[in-house]
Structures are given as C-alpha cells and as structure tokens.
N, CA, C and O atoms as CSV, one atom per row, in Angstrom:
chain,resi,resn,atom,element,x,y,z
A,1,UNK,N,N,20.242,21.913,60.680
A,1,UNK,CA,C,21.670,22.059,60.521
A,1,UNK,C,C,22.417,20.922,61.218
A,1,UNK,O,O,23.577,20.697,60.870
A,2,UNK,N,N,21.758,20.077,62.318
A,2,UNK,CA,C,22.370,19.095,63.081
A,2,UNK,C,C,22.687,18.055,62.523
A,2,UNK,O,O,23.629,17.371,62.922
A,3,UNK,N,N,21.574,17.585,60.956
A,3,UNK,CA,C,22.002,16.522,60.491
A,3,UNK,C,C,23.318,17.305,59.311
A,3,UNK,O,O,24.466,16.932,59.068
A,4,UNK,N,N,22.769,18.125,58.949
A,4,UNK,CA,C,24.326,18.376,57.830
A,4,UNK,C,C,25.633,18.517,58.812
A,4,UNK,O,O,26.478,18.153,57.993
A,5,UNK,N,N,26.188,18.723,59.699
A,5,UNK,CA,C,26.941,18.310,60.142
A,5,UNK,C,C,27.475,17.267,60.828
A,5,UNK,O,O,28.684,17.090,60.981
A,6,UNK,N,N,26.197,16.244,61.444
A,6,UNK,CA,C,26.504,14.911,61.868
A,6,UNK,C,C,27.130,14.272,60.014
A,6,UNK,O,O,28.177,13.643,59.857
A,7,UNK,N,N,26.256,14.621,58.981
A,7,UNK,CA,C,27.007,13.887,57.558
A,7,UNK,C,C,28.630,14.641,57.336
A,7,UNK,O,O,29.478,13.765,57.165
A,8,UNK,N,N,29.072,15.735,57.314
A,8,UNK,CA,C,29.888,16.540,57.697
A,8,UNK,C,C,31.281,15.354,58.395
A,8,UNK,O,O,32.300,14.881,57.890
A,9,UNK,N,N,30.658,15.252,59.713
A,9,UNK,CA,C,31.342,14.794,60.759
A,9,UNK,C,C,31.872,13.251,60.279
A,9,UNK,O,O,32.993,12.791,60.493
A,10,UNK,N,N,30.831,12.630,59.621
A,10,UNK,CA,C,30.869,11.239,59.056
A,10,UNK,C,C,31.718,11.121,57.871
A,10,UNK,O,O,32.394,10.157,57.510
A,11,UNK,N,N,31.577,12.188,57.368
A,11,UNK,CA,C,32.786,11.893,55.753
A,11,UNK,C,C,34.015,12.422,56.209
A,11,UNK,O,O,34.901,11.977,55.479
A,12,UNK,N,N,34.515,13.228,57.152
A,12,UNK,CA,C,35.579,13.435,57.823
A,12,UNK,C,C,36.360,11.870,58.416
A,12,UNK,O,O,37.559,11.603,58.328
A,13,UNK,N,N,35.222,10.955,59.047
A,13,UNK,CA,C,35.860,10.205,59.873
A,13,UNK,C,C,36.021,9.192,58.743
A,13,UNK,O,O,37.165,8.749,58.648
A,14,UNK,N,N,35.018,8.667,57.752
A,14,UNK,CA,C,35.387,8.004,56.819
A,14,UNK,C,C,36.740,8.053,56.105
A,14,UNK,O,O,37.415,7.043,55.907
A,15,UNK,N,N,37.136,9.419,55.692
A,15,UNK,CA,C,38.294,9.599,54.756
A,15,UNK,C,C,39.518,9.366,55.888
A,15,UNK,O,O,40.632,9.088,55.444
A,16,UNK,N,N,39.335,9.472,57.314
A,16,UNK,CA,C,40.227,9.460,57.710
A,16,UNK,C,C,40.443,8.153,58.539
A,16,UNK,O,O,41.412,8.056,59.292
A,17,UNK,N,N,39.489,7.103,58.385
A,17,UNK,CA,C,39.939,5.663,59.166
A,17,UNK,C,C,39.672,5.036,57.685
A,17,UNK,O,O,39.236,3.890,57.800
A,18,UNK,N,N,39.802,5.446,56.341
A,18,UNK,CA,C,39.802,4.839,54.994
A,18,UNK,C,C,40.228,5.911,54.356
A,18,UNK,O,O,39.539,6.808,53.868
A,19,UNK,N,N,41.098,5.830,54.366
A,19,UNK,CA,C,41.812,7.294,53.104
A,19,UNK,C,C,42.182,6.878,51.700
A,19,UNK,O,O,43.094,6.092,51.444
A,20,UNK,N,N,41.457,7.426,50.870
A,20,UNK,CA,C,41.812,7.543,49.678
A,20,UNK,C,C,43.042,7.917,49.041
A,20,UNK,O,O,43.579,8.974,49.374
A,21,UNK,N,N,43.523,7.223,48.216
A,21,UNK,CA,C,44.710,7.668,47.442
A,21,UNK,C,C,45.952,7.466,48.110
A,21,UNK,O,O,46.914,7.995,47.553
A,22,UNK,N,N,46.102,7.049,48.805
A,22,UNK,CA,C,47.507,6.897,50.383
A,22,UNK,C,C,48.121,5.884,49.797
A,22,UNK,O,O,47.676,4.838,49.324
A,23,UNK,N,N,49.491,6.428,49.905
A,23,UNK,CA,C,51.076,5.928,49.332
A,23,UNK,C,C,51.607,6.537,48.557
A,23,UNK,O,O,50.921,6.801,47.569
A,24,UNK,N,N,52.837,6.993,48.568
A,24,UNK,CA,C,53.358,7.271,47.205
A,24,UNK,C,C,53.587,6.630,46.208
A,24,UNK,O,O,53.517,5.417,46.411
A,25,UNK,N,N,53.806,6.884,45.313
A,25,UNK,CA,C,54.635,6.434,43.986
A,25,UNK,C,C,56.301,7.019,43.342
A,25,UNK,O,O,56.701,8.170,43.171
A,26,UNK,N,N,56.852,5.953,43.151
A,26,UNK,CA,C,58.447,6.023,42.749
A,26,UNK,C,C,58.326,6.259,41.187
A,26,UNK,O,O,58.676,5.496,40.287
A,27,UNK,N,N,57.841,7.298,41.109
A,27,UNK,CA,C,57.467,7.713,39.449
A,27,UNK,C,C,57.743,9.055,39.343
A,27,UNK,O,O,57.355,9.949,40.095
A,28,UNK,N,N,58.444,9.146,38.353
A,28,UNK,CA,C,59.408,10.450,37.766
A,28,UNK,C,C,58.127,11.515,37.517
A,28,UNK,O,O,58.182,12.732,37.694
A,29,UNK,N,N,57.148,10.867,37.133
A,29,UNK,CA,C,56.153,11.620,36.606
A,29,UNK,C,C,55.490,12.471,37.352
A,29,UNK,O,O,54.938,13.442,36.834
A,30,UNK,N,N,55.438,12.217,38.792
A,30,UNK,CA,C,54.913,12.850,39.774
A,30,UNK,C,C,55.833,13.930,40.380
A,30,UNK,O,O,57.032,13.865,40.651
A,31,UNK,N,N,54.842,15.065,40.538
A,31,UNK,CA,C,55.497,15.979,41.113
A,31,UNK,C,C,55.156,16.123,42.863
A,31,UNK,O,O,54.081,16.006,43.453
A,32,UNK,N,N,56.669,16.450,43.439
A,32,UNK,CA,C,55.865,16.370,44.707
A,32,UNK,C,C,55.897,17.592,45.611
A,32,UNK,O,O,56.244,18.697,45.196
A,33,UNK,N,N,55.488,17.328,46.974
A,33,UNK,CA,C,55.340,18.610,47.649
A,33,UNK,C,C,55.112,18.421,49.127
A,33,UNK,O,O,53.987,18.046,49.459
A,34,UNK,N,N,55.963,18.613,50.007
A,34,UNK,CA,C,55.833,18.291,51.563
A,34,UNK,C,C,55.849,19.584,52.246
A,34,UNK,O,O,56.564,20.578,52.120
A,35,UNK,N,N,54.462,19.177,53.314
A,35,UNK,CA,C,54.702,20.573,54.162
A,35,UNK,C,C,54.232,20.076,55.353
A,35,UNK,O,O,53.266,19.321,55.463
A,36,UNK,N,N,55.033,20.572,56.397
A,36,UNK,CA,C,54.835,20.286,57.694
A,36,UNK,C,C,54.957,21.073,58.716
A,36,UNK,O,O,56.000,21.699,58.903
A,37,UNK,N,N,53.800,21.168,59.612
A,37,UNK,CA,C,53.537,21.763,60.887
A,37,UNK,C,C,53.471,21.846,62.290
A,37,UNK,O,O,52.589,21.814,63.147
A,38,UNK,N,N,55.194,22.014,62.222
A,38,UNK,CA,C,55.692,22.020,63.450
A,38,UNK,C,C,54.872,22.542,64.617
A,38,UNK,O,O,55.578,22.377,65.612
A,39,UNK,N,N,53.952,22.982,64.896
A,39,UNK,CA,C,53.608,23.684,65.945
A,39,UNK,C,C,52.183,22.299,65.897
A,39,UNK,O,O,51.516,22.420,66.924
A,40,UNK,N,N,51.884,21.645,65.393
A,40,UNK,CA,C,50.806,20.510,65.651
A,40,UNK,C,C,51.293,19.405,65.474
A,40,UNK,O,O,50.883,18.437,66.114
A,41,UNK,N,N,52.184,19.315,64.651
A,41,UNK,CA,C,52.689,17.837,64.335
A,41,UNK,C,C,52.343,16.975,62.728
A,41,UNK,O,O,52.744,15.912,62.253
A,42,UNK,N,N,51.540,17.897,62.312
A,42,UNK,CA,C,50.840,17.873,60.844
A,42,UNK,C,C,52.244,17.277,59.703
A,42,UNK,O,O,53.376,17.740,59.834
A,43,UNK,N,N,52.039,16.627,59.049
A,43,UNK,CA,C,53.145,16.329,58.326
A,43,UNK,C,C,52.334,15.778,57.146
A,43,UNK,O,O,51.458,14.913,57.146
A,44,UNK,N,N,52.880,16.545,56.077
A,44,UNK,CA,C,51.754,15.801,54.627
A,44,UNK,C,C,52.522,16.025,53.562
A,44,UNK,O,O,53.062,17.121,53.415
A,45,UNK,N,N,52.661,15.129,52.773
A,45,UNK,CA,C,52.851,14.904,51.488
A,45,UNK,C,C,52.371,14.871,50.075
A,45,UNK,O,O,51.974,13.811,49.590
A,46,UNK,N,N,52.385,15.707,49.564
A,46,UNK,CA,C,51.410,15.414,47.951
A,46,UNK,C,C,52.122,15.083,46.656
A,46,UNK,O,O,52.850,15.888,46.074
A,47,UNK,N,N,51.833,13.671,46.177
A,47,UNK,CA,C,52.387,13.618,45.012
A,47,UNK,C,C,51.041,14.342,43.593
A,47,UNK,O,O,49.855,14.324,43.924
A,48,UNK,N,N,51.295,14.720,42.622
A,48,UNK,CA,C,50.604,15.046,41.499
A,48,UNK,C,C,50.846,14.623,39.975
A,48,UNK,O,O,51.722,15.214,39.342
A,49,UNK,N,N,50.221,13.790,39.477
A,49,UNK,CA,C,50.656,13.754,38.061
A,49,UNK,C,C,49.326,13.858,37.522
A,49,UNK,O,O,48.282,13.241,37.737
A,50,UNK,N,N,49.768,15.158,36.484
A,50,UNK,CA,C,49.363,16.166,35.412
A,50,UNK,C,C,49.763,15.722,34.093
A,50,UNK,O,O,50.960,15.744,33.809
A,51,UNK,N,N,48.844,15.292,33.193
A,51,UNK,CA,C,48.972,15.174,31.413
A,51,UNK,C,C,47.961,16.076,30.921
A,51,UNK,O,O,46.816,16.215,31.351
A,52,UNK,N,N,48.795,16.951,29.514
A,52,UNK,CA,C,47.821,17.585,28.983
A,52,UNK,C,C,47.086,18.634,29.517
A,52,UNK,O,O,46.141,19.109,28.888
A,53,UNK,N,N,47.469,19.112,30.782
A,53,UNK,CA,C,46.507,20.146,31.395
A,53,UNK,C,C,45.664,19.305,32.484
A,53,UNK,O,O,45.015,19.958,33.302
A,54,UNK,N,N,45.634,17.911,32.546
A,54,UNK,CA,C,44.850,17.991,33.419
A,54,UNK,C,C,45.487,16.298,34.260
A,54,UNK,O,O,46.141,15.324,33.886
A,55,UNK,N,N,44.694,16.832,35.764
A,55,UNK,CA,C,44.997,15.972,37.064
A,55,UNK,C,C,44.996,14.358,36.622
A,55,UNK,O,O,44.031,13.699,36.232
A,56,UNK,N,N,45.982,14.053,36.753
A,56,UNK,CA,C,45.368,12.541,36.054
A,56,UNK,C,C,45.786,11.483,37.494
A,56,UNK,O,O,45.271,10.372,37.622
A,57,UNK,N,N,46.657,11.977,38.366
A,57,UNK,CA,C,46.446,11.290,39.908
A,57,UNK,C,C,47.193,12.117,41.169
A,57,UNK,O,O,48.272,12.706,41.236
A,58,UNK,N,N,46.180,11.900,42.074
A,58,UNK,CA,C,46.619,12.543,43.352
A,58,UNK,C,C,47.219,11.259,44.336
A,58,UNK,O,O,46.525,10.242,44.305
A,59,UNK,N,N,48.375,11.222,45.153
A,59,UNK,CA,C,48.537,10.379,46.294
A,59,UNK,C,C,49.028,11.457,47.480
A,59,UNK,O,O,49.394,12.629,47.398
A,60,UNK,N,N,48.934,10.886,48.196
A,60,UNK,CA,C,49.147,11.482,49.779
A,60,UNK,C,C,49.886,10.845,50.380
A,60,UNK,O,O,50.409,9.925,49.751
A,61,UNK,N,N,50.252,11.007,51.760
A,61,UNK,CA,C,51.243,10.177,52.954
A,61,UNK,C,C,51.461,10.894,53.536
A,61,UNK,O,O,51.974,11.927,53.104
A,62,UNK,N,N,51.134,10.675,55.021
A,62,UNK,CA,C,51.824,11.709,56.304
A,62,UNK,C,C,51.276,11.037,57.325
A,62,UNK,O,O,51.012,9.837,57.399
A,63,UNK,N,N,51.061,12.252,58.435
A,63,UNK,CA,C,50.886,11.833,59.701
A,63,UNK,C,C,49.887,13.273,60.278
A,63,UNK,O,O,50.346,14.390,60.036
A,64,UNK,N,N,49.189,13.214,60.667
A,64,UNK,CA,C,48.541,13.935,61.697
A,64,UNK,C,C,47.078,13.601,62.538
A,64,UNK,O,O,46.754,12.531,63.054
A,65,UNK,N,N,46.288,14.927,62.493
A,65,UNK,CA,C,45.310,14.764,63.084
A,65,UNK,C,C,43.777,14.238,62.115
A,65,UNK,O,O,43.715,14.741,60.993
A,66,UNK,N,N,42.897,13.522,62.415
A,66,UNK,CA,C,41.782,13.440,61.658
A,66,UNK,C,C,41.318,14.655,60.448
A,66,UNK,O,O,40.949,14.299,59.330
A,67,UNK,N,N,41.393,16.013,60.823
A,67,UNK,CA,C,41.181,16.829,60.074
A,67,UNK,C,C,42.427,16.839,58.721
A,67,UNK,O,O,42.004,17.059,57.587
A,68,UNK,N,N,43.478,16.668,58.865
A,68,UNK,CA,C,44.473,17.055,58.198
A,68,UNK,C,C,44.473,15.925,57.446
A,68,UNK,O,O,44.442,16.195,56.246
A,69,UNK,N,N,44.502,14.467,57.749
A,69,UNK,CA,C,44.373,13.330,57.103
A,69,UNK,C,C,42.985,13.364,56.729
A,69,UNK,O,O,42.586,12.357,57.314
A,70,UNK,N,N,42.671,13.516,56.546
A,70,UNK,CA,C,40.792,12.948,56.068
A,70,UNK,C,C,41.281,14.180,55.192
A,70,UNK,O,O,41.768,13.686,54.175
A,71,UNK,N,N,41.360,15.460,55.140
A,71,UNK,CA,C,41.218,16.112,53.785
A,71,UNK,C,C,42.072,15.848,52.844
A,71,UNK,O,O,41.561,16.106,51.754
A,72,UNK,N,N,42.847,15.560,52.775
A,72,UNK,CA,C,44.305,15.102,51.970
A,72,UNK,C,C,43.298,14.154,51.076
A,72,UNK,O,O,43.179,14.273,49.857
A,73,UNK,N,N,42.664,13.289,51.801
A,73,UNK,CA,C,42.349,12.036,51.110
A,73,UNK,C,C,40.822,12.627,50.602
A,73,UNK,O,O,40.300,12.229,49.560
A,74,UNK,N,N,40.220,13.595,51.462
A,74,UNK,CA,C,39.139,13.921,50.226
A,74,UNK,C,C,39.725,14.873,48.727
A,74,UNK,O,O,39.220,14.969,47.608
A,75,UNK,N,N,40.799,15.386,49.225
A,75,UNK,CA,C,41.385,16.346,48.007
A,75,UNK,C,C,41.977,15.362,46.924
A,75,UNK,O,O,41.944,15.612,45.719
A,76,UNK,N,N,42.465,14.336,47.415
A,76,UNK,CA,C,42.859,13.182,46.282
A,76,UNK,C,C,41.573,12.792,45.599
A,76,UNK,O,O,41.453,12.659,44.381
A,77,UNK,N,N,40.988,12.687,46.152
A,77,UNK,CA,C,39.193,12.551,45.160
A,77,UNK,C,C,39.425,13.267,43.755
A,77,UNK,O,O,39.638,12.989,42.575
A,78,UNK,N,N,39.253,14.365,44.605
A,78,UNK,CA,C,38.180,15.534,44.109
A,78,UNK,C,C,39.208,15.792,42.948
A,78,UNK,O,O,38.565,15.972,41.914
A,79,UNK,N,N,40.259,15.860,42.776
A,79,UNK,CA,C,40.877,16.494,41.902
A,79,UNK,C,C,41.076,15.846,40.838
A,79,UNK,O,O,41.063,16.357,39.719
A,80,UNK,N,N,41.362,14.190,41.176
A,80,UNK,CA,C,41.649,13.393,39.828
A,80,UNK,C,C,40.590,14.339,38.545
A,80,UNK,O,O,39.586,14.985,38.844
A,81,UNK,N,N,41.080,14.203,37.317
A,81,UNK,CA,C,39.948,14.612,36.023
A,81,UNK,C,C,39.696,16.015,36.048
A,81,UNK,O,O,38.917,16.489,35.222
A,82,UNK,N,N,40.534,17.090,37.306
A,82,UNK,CA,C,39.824,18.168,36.862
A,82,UNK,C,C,41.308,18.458,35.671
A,82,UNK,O,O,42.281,17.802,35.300
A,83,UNK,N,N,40.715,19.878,35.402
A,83,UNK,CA,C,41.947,20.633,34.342
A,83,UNK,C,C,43.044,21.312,35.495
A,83,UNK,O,O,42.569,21.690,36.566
A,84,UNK,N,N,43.793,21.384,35.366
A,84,UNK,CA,C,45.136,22.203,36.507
A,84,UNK,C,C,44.801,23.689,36.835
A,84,UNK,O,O,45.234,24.264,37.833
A,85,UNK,N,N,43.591,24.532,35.443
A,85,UNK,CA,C,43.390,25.172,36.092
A,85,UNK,C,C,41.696,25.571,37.158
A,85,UNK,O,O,41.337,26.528,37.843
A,86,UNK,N,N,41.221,24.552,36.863
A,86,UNK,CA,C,39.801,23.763,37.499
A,86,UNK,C,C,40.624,23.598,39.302
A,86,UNK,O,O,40.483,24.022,40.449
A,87,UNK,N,N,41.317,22.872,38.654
A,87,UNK,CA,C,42.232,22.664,39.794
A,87,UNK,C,C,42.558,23.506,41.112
A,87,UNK,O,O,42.173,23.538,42.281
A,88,UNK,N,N,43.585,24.251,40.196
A,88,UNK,CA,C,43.827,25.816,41.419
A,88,UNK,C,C,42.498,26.753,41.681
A,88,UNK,O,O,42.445,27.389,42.734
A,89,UNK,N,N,41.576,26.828,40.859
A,89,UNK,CA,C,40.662,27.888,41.015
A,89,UNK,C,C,39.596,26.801,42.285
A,89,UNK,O,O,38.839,27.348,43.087
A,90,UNK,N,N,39.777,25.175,42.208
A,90,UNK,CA,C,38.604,24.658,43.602
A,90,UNK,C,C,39.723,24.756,44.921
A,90,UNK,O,O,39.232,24.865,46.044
A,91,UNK,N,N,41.151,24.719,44.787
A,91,UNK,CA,C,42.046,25.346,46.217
A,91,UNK,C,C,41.893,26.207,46.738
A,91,UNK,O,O,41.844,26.352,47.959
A,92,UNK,N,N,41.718,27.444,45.410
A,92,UNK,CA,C,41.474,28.877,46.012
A,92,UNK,C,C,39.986,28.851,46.415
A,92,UNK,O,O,39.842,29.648,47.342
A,93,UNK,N,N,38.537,28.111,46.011
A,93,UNK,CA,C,37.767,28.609,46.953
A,93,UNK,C,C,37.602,27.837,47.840
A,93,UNK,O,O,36.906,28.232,48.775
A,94,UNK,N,N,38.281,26.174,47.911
A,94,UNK,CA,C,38.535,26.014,49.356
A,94,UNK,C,C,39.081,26.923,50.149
A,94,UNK,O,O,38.334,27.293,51.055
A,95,UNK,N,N,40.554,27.605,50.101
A,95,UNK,CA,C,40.757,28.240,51.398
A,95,UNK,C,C,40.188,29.264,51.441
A,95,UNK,O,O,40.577,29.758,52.500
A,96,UNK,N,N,39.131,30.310,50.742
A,96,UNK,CA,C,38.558,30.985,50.634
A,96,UNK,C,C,37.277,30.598,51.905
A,96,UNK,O,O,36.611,31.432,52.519
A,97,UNK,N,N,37.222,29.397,52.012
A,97,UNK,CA,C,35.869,29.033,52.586
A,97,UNK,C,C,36.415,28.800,53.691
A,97,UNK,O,O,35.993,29.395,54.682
A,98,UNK,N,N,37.178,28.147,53.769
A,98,UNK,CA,C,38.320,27.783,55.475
A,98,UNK,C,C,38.411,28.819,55.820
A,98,UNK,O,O,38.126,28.737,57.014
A,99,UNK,N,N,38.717,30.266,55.509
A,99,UNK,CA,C,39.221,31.592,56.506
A,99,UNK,C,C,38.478,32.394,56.620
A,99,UNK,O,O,38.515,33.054,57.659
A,100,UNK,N,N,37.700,32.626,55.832
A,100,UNK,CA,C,36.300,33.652,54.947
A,100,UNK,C,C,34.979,33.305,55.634
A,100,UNK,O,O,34.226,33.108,54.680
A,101,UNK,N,N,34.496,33.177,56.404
A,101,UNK,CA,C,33.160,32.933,57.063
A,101,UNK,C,C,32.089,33.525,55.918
A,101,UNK,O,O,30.995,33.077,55.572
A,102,UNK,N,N,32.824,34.698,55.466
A,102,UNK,CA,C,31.595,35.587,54.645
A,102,UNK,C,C,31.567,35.506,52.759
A,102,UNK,O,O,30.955,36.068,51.851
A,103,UNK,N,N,32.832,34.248,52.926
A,103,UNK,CA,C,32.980,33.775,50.965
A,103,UNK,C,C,31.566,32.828,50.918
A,103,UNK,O,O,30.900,32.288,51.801
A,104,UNK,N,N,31.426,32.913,49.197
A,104,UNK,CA,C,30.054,31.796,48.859
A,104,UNK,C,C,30.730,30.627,48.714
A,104,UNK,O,O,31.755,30.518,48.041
A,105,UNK,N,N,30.116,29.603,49.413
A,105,UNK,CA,C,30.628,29.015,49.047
A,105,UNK,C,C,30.260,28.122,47.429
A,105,UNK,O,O,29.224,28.209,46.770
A,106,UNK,N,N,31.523,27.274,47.120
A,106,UNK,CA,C,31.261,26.919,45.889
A,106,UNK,C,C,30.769,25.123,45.910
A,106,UNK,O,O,31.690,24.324,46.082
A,107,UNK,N,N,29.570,24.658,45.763
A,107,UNK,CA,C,29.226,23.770,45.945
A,107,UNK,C,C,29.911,22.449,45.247
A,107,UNK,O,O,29.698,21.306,45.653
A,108,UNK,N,N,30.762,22.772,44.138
A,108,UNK,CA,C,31.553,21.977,43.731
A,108,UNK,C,C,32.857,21.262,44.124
A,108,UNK,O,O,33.564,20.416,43.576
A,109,UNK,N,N,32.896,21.921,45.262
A,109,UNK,CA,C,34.059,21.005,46.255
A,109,UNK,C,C,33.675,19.830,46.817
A,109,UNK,O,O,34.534,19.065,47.253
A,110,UNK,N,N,31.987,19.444,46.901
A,110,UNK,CA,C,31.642,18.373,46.904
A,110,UNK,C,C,31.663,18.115,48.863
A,110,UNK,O,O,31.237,18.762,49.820
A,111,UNK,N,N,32.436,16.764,48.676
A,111,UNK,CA,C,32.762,16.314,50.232
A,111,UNK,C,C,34.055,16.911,50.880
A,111,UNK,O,O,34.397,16.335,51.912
A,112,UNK,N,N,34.882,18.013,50.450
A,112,UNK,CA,C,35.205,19.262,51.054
A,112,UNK,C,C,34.461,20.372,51.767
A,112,UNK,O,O,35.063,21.294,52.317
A,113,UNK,N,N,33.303,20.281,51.750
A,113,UNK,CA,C,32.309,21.399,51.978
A,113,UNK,C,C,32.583,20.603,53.607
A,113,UNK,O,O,32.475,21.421,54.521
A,114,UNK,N,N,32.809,19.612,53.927
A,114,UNK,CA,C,32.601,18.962,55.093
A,114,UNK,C,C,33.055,19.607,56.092
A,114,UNK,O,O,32.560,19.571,57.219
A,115,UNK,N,N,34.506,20.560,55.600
A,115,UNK,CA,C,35.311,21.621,56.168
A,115,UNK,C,C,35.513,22.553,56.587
A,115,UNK,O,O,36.542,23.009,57.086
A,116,UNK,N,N,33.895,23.232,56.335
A,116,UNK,CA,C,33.937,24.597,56.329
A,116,UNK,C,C,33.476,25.412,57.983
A,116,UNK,O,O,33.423,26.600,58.303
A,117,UNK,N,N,33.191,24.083,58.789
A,117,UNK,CA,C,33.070,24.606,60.174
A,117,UNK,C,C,34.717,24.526,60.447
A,117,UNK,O,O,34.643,25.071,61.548
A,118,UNK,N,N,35.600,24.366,60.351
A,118,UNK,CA,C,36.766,24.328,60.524
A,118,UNK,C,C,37.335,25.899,60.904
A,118,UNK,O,O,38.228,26.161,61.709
A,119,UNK,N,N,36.519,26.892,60.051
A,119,UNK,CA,C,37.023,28.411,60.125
A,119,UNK,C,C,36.337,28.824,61.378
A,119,UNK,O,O,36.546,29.978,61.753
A,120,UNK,N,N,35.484,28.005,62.146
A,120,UNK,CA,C,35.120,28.574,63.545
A,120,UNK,C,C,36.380,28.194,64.422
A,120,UNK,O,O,36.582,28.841,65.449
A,121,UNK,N,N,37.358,27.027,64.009
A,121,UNK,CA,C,38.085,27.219,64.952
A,121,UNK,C,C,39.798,27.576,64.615
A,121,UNK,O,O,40.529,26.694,64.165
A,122,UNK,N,N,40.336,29.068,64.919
A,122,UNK,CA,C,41.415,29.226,64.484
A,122,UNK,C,C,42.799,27.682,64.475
A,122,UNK,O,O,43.749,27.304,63.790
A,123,UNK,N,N,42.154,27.335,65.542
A,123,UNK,CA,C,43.717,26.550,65.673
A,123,UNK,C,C,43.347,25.546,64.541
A,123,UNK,O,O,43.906,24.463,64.712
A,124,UNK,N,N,42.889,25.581,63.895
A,124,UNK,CA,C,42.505,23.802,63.037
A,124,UNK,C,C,43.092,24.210,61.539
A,124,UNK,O,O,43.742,23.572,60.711
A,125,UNK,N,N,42.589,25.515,61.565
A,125,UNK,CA,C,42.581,25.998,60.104
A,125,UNK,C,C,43.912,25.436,59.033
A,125,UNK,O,O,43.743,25.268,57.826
A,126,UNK,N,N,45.300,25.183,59.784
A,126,UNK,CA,C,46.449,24.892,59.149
A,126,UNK,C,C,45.854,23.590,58.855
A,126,UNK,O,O,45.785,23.165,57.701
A,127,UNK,N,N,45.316,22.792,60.118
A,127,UNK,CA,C,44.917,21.138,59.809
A,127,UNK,C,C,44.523,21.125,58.658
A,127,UNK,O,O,45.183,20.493,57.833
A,128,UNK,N,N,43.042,21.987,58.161
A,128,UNK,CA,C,42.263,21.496,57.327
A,128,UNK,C,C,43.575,22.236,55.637
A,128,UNK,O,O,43.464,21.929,54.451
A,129,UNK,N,N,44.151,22.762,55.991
A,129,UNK,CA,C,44.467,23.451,54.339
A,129,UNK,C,C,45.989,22.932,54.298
A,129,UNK,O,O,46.414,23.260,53.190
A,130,UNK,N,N,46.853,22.362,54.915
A,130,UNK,CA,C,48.074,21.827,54.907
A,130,UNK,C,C,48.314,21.241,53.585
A,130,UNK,O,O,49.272,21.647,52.926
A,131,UNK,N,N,47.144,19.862,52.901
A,131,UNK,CA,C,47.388,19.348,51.986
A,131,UNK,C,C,47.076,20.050,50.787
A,131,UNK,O,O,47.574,19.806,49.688
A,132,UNK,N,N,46.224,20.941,51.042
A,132,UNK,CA,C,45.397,21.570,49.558
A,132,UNK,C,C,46.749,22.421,49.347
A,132,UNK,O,O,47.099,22.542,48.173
A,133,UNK,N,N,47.376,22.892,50.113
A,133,UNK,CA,C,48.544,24.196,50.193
A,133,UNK,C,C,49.740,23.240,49.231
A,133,UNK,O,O,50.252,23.310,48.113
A,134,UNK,N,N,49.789,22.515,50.204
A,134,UNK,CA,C,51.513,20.956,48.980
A,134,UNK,C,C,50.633,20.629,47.691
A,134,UNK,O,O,51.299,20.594,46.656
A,135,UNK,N,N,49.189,20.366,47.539
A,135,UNK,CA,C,48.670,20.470,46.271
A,135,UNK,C,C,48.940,21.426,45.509
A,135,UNK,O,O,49.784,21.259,44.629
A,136,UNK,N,N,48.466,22.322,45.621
A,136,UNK,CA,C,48.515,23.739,44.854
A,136,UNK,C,C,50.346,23.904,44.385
A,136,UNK,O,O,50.642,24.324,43.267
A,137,UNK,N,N,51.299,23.558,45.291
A,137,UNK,CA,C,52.336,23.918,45.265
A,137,UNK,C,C,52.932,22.502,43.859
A,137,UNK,O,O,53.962,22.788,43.249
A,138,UNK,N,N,52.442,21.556,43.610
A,138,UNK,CA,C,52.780,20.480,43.082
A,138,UNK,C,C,52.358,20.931,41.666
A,138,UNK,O,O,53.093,20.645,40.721
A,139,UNK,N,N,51.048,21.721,41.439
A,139,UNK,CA,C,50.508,22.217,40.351
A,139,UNK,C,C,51.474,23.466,39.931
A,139,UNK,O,O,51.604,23.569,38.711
A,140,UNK,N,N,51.829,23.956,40.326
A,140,UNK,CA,C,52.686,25.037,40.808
A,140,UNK,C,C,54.539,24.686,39.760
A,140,UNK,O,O,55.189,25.260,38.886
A,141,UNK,N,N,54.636,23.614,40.469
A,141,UNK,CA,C,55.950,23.434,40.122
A,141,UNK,C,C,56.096,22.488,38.910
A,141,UNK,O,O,57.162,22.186,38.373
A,142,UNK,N,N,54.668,22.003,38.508
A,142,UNK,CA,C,54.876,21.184,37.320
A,142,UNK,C,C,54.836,21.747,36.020
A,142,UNK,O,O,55.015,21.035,35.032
C-alpha cells in the first residue's frame, strides 16, 4: 500500500506544481462557477464549455492549498470528452469516495483516485471537492 500512495502523493504534487488547464477564457461559451472557502482560504474557479451533450473544455484559476489546486487540474483532465451526463455521474462518485470510506470505488476517475485518503482527514475534505462542486454547478447551469 506504501507504493500506491507514494504514486498517489506524486500525481497530487505534479498537478499541483504543473496544473493542467489553468486560466480562464473570455468566451461567452463558457459557463462559469466560483466557490470559495472562507474558513481555509480555498478559492476556485471553473469555467465549462459543453457542445452537444458533451465536455468539450475544462479551465480553472484560484488560489489555495496543494490538495485543492492539484484536483481542479486533475478534474480538468478527466472530464474533457466525457458526455455531461458521464460527467455528473464521475462527481457524484468522486464525492461519494471523498466522504464514504465504505463507497466502491469507481476506477474510472483515473488520477482522482489519488484522493481518496483525503476522507481520513475531515478538515481537507472541502480542499479536495471545492472544484468538482463549481464543476458540477457549471454543468448545472448550462
């Protein structure tokens, strides 16, 4: 179990000293979604543009801690190409897996799975689901 979480630990720090998808865009097309957590300092942004049913780009921008930035930028991955509702159904078993010690997890979250020691520690839990939450909400409002 020591090496799956030293790899764990490594795609965390990757996404978050190289983040994927970071900047916005000044495009009508994108829907957006900010949520921020006053009690850590968490501040995240999700833009979304959706054609046809499905994710066609994720961007991000904020400020926080390694956990909160590094997932933003693995959730910008993961989502480009799915369908919107592919989409909401891999949010819901991400946070399913973030709070749920006892959910299966779903192996298709890929380098999200990186996250799932996160539900051992209450205080993080907002870190790790802040962006998936302005995601979901972007799918939501489009």
């Amino acid at each position: 179990m020591h090496q799956l979480e030293n790899l764990y630990r490594q795609i965390i720090m990757d996404h978050y000293k190289n983040p994927r998808n970071k900047g916005l865009k000044e495009d009508e097309s994108y829907v957006t979604a900010r949520i921020k957590n006053p009690s850590c300092g968490d501040d995240v942004t999700i833009q979304t543009k959706a054609e046809d049913g499905v994710v066609k780009d994720v961007r991000h921008e904020g400020s926080g801690c390694s956990i909160c930035c590094s997932s933003a930028s693995v959730l910008s991955v993961r989502m480009k190409n799915q369908t919107v509702e592919d989409a909401l159904g891999l949010v819901d078993d991400y946070l399913k897996m973030i709070i749920d010690k006892n959910t299966a997890i779903n192996e298709q979250l890929d380098d999200a799975l990186a996250y799932q020691g996160v539900r051992d520690f209450p205080a993080r839990v907002k870190c790790a689901t802040i962006a998936w939450k302005a995601f979901a909400e972007t799918l939501k409002k489009g």
